[in-house]
N, C-alpha and C positions, 0 to 999 in steps of 0.2 A: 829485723822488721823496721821497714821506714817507719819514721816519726811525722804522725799530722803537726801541720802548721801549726804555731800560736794564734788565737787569736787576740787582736789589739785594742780595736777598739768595731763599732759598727753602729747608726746610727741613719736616718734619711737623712739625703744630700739630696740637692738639684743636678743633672746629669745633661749635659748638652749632647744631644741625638743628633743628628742627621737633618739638613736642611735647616737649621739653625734652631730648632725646634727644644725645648727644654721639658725631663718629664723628672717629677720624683722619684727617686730610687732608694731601696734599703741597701748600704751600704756597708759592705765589710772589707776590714783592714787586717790581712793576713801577713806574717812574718815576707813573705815572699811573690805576694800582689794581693791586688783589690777584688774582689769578686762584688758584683752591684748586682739586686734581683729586682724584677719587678712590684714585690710583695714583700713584705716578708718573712710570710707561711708557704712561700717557695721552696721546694725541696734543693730546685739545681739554678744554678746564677746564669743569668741573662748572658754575661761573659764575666770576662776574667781579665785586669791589666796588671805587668810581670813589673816585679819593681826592679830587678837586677840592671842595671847600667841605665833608670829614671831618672830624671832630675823633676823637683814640684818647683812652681812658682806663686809664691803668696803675692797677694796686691793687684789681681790679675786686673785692668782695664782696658782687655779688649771686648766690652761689650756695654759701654756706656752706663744705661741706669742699672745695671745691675750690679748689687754690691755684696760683699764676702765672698768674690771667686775665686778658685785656684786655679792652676793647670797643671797638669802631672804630662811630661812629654815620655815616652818612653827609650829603650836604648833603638828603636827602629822608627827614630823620630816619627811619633806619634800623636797628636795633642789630644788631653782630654781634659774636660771642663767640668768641674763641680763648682756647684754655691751652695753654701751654708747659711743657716735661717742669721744670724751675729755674727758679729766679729770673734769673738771669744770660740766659738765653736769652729770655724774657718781655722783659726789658729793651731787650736790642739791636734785639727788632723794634720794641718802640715806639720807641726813640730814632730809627730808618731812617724808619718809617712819621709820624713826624711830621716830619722833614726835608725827607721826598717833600711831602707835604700844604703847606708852608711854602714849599717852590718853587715846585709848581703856582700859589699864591696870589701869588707873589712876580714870575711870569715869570720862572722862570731852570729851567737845567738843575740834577738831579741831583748833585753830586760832593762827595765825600767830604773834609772838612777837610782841607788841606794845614798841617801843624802848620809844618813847617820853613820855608815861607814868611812864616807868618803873625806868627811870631816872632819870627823872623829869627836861629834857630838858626845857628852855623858850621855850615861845609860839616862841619869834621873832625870832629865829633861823631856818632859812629853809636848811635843808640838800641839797636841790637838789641846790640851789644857792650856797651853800658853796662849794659842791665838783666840780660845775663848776669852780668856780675859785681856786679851788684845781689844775684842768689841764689845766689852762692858758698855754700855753707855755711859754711865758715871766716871767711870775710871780707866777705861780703854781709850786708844786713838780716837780723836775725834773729825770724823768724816766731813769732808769740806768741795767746795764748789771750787773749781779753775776754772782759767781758761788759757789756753795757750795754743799760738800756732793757727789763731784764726775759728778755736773749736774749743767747746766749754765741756767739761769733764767733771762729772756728778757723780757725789757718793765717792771719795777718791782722798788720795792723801800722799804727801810726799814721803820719800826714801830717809831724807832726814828726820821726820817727825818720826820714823817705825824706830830707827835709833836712838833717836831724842828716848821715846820713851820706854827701851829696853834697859837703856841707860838710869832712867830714872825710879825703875821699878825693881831695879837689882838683879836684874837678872844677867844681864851679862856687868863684866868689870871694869872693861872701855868699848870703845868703838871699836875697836877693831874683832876684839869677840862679838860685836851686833852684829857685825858686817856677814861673819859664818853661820850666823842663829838666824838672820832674820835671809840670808841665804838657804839654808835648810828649808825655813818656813816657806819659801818661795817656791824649791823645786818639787815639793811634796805638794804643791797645792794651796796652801791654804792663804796666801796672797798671791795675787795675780797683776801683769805688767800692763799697763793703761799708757800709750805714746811710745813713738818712735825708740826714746833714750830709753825706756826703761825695757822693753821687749827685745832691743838690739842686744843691751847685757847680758839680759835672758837666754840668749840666741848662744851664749860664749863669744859675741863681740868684743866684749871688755876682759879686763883683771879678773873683775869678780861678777858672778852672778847678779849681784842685788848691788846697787848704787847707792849710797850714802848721799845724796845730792838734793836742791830743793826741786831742778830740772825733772826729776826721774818720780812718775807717778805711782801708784798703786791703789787696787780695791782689794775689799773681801770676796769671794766668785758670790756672797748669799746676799751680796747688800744692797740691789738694786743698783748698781752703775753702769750709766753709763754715756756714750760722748754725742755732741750733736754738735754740726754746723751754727755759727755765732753769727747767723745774717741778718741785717736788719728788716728784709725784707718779708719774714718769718713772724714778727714780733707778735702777732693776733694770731692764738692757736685756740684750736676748736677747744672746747670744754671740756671733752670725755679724752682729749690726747695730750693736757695737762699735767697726769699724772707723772710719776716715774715709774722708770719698768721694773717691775719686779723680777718677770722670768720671761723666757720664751724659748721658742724649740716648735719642734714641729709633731704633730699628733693626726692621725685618723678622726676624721667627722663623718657621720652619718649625715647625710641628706632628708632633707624636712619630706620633700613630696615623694621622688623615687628610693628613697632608704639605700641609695649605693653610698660606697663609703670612699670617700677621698683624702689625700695627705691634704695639711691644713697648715700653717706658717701661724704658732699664734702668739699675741704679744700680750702679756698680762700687764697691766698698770693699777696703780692704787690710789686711790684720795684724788679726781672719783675713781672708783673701782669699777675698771673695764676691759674686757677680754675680745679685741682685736685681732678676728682672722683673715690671714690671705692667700691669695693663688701660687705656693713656691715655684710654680713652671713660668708664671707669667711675667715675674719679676716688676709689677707693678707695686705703685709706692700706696697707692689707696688701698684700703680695706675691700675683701668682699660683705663682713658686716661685722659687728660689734655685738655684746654681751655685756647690759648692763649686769653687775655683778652685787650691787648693794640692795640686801636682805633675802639674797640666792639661798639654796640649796643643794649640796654639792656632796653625792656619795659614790663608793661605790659601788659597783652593778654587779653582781652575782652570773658563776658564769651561765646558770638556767637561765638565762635573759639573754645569751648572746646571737647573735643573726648573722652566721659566715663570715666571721672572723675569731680570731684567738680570744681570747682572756683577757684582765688587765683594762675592764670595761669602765667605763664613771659616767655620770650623768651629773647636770646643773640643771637646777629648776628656776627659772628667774621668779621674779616676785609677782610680776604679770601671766607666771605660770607657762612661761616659754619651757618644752623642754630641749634639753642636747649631750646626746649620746656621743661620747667620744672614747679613742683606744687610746692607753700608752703602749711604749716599746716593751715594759719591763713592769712587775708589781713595785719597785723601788722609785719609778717615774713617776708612776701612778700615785699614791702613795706622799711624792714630791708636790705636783700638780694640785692633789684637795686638798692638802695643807696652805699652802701659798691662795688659792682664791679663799679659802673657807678664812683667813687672816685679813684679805683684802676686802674683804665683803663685809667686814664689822668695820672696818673703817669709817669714822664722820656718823657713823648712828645716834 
């Protein structure tokens, strides 16, 4: 009996169509290709692209303002175009989608780096307990402002500091055991590579995974980082875009007057606390509007409440008693989503 695909990951992408034309797609990442739907209470995929003899290209600039695009070419030179709501998002599917591509080529299955094998990490060592008190406030790394390269990096920390202070909290014996620990920590997730040098390591460019360096950046994925242009001509920023971002991703909105439901690009920010959506087909830099989110209301919606769509429903009530009906992908998004406003919305009270 053939064996169904894995699947990898799946999530909305932006999909360049025909005539230059850009729509959102639910996207999934199969051992063996992409299948993208119009929906994603789609039964059957709009199509299907085979990843056997693919190459993807991250960094894509051929479409000007539009930014986190890839291109996946296929083995019957084909191009196709996705953009991702961040950077960090952009990223994961290419690092998946070249993986997939690498095995088909390789003869092997799909699976995901076993860090603690491959190490040979101790059993007692639990990363998820370490990188918690990695972001102790008191006594964890402490998250700092750069700038480099013409671009200021928020919520971020260097390679040296993650060593400095494995070093200094016992945990490993020298540097060169932080260099494997705080490597481990890296490919599991729970730090993530911010700049050129340190995503290049990442990639297997270097020695080692994780850089010992004060060049080589890093965040936490929870801490709000993240990078912006260092222009002077920038310097007066609107009030409500002040904040830093907490989260973002793309989500289902219901419609204030016709109740259709559209893919939404949104950007959370805190102190002030505001929830920033926009058009992911248009690739426009401005808002279609904003959400003030200080002394909101934010639950979820039961599915007797739902109108032609799945589950996984939430509403916000602003404090001027706006309301808005939105979908996640997942109870776990969901879930993610009113926890992060319902934190940002007590903010400055």
């Amino acid at each position: 009996m053939e064996r169904e695909p894995q699947k990898i990951r799946e999530g909305y992408l932006v999909k360049k169509a025909m005539f230059n034309n850009w729509k959102p797609m639910w996207v999934t990442l199969l051992e063996d290709g992409i299948e993208f739907y119009k929906k994603k209470s789609d039964s059957s995929p709009k199509g299907m692209i085979p990843l056997k003899g693919a190459v993807v290209t991250n960094h894509c600039q051929d479409f000007g303002k539009r930014m986190f695009v890839f291109k996946l070419t296929t083995a019957k030179v084909q191009d196709h175009y996705f953009q991702a709501s961040h950077q960090e998002e952009r990223d994961a599917w290419v690092k998946d989608i070249k993986r997939a591509a690498k095995c088909i080529a390789d003869g092997q299955r799909f699976a995901r780096k076993s860090t603690r094998k491959s190490i040979r990490l101790p059993d007692t060592i639990n990363l998820s307990e370490l990188c918690n008190t990695m972001k102790d406030p008191n006594q964890g790394i402490k998250e700092i402002k750069l700038e480099k390269d013409k671009k200021v990096f928020n919520n971020c920390f260097t390679g040296t500091c993650v060593i400095d202070w494995l070093e200094a909290s016992r945990s490993v014996r020298n540097r060169q055991e932080g260099l494997v620990l705080a490597s481990a920590l890296l490919t599991e997730g729970h730090l993530q590579p911010a700049g050129d040098v340190s995503k290049s390591a990442a990639e297997g460019l270097a020695e080692t995974t994780f850089l010992d360096s004060t060049e080589a950046l890093y965040y936490f994925p929870d801490s709000g980082f993240f990078c912006e242009d260092n222009s002077s001509d920038d310097e007066i920023v609107k009030e409500q875009f002040r904040g830093i971002i907490v989260k973002q991703g793309c989500l289902l909105k219901q419609g204030h007057r016709r109740k259709n439901w559209k893919v939404r690009k949104f950007v959370l920010r805190e102190d002030p606390a505001y929830l920033h959506y926009y058009d992911p087909a248009s690739g426009d830099e401005e808002p279609l509007g904003s959400i003030h989110l200080r002394g909101c209301v934010v639950t979820a919606v039961e599915e007797g409440r739902k109108q032609d769509v799945d589950g996984n429903l939430f509403e916000i009530i602003t404090a001027s008693e706006i309301h808005y009906l939105l979908q996640a992908a997942s109870a776990d998004e969901r879930k993610e989503w009113i926890k992060a406003i319902q934190t940002v919305s007590k903010i400055g009270k």
